[in-house]
C-alpha positions in Angstrom: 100.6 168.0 40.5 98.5 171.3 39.2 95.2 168.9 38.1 93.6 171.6 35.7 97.2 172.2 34.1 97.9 168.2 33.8 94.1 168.1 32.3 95.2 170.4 29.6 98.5 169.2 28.7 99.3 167.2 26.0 100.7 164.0 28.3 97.3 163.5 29.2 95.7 163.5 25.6 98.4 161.5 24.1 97.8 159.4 28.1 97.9 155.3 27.5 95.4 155.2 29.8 93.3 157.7 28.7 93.4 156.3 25.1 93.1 152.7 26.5 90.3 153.8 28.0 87.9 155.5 25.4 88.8 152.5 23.3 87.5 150.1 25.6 84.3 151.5 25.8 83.8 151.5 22.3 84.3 155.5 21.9 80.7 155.7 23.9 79.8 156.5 27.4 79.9 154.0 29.8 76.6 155.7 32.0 74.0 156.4 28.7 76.0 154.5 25.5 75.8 157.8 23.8 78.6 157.5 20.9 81.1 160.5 20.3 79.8 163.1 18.5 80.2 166.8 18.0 80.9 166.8 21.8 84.2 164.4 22.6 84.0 162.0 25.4 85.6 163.2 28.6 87.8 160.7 30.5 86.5 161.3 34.2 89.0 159.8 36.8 87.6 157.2 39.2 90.7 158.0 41.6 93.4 160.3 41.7 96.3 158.0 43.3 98.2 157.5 40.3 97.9 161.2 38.3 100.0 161.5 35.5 100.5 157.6 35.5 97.2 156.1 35.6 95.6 152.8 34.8 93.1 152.3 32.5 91.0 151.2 35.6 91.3 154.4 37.2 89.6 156.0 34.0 85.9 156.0 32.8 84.7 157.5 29.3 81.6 159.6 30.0 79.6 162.1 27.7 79.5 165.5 28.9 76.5 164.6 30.6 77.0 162.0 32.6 79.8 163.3 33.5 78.7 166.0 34.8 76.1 164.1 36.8 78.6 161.5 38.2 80.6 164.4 39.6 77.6 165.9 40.9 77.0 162.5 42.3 79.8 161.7 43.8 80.3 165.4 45.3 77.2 165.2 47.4 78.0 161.8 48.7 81.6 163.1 50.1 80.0 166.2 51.1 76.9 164.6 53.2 79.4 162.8 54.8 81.3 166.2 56.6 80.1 167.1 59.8 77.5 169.8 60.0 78.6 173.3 60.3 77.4 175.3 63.1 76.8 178.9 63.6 76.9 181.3 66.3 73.4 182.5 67.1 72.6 186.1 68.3 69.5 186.3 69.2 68.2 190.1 68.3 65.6 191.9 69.5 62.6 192.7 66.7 63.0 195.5 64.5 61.0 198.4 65.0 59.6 199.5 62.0 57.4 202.5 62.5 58.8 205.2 65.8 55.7 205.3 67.6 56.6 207.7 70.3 56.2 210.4 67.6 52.5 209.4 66.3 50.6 212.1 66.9 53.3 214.4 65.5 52.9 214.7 61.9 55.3 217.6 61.3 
């Protein structure tokens, strides 16, 4: 399933789930108990087994914020746990800056 098109259709505003869940919490975030404001909660998905049928369990309503910061979060801790990259290393000799073999000609 296309994840940004799913996030923009209108199964997953109308979603159960999604609904289900931003009632639950009381229309606030669950991270800083900000209520909804100007800026609507954002439904961030705690796992992506069940897309397009999920459970209220597999939701969490989050403030822009937070949400951004539990991605963030969560990003680092699957990415720290990749192994390193490596690199080839070519090991150059110094640049030469000035051509000294002409020094005394100032031509």
């Amino acid at each position: 399933m296309d994840y940004v098109k799913y996030i923009s259709s209108a199964k997953w505003r109308r979603s159960e789930a999604r609904l289900g869940e931003l009632q639950s919490a009381g229309f606030r975030c669950r991270t800083c108990n900000a209520l909804a404001g100007p800026d609507p909660l954002e439904v961030h998905h705690r796992t992506y087994e069940r897309l397009g049928r999920e459970l209220v369990g597999d939701l969490t309503a989050l403030c822009r914020k937070c949400h951004v910061g539990v991605t963030d979060i969560l990003r680092g801790r699957r990415y720290a746990l990749l192994p390193p990259m490596t690199a080839d290393i070519v090991t150059m000799r110094p640049a030469v800056l000035f051509d000294n073999s002409r020094a005394g000609d100032r031509s």
